[in-house]
C-alpha positions in Angstrom: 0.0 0.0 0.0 2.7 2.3 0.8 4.8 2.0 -2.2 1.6 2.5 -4.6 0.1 5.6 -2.6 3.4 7.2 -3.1 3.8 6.6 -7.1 4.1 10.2 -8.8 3.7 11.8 -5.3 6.8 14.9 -5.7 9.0 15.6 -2.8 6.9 18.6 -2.0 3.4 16.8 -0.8 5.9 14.3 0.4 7.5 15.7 3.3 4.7 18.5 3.6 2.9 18.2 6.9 -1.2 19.2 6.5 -0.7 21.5 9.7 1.8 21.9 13.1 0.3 18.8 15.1 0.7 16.3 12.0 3.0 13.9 10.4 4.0 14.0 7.0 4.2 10.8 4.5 8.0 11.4 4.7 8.3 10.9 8.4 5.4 8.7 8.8 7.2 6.0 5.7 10.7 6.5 7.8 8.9 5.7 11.0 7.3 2.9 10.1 10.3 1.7 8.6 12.1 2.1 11.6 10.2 0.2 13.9 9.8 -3.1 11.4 13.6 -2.6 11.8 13.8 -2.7 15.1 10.8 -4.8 15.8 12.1 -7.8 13.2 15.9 -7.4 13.8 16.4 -6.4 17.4 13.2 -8.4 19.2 12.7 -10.9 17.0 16.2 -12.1 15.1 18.1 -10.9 18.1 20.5 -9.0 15.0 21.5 -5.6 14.8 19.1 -3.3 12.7 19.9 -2.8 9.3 19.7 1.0 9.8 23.2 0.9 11.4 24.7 -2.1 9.8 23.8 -0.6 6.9 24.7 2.7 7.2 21.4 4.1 6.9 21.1 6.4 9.5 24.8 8.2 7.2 22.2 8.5 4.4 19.5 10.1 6.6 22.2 12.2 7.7 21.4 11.3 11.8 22.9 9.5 14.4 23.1 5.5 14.5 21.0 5.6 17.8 19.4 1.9 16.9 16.8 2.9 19.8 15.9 6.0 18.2 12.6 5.3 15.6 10.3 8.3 16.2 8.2 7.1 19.0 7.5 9.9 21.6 9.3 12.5 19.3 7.4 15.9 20.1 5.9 18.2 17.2 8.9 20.7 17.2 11.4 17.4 16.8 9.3 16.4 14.0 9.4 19.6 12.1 13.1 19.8 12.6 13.8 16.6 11.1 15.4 16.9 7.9 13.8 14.2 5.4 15.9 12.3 2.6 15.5 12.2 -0.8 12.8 9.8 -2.1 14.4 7.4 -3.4 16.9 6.9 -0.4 13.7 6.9 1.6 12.0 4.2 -0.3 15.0 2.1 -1.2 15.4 2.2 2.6 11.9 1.2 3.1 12.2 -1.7 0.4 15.7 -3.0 2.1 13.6 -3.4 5.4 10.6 -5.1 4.1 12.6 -7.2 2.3 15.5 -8.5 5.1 12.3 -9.0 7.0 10.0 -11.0 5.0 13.1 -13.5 4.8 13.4 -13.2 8.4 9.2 -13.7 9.3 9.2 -16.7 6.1 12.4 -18.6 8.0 10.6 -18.9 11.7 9.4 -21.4 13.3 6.6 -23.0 15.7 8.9 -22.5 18.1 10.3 -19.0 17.3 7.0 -17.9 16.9 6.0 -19.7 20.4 9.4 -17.7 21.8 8.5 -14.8 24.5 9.7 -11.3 23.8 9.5 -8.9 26.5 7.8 -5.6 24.9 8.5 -2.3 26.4 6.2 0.7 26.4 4.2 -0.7 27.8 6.3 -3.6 29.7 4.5 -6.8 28.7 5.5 -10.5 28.0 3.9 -11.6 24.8 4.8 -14.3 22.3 6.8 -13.6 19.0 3.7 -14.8 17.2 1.2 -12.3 19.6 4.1 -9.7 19.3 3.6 -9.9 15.7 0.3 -8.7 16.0 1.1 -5.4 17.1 3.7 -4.6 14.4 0.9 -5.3 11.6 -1.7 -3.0 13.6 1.0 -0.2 13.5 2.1 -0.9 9.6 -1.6 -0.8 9.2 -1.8 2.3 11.0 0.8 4.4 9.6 0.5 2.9 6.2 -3.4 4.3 6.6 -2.0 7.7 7.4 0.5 8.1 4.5 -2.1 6.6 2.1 -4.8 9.1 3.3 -2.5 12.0 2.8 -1.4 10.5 -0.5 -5.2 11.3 -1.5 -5.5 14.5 0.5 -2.4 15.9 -1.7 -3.5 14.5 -4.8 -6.8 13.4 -5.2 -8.2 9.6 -5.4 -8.6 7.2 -7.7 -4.7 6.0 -7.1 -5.2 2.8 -5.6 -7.4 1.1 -8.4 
């Protein structure tokens, strides 16, 4: 959903926020991105996160802080942050999706059936249950950035 409702979107609508108290698809796609990292590489493949391995965070131009993915950021941090180009945005996006959906396809009963301690809240859940909670927030955010997608340019982009 993400990578269609931003086809022929410009840089402009892209990192334009609809008013002072919003996000926009820029930082909304790079959050998102972020936690999948964290979430799949950190909680669930006990690896580090792509974003530093991969010298990701030198291409967003901010620090390596593999804790740091948006969450809690305030509306003044948001409009300070600087966003990428699109591409570098997307092709970080793709990079993620893709390390994990080789990740999620190579677990097991038992990795699945593996507790991970969550934090914010602090809960004990299973990978599988844990799971749950990253789909809800791709759902989420990807909801947001395809709504502005249509707020910027109109509908009919999805069919």
């Amino acid at each position: 959903m993400v990578k269609l409702a931003v086809e022929g979107v410009d840089e402009g609508a892209l990192n334009t926020r609809p008013n002072a108290n919003s996000n926009s698809m820029s930082w909304l796609i790079w959050h998102m991105t972020r936690v999948t990292d964290r979430f799949i590489h950190y909680r669930l493949a006990d690896k580090p996160q792509i974003w530093t391995v991969d010298a990701w965070h030198e291409k967003f131009g901010m620090d390596p802080d593999p804790q740091d993915f948006g969450m809690g950021w305030s509306n003044e941090q948001v409009a300070a942050w600087q966003p990428p180009p699109k591409d570098v945005l997307m092709d970080y996006f793709e990079a993620v999706n893709t390390t994990a959906a080789k990740y999620l396809s190579s677990m097991t009963d038992a990795d699945l059936g593996r507790e991970i301690t969550m934090t914010n809240p602090t809960m004990t859940l299973s990978a599988r249950e844990s799971l749950g909670i990253l789909v809800w927030d791709s759902i989420v955010h990807g909801g947001q950035v395809a709504y502005l997608r249509g707020f910027y340019r109109g509908g009919g982009w999805h069919r």
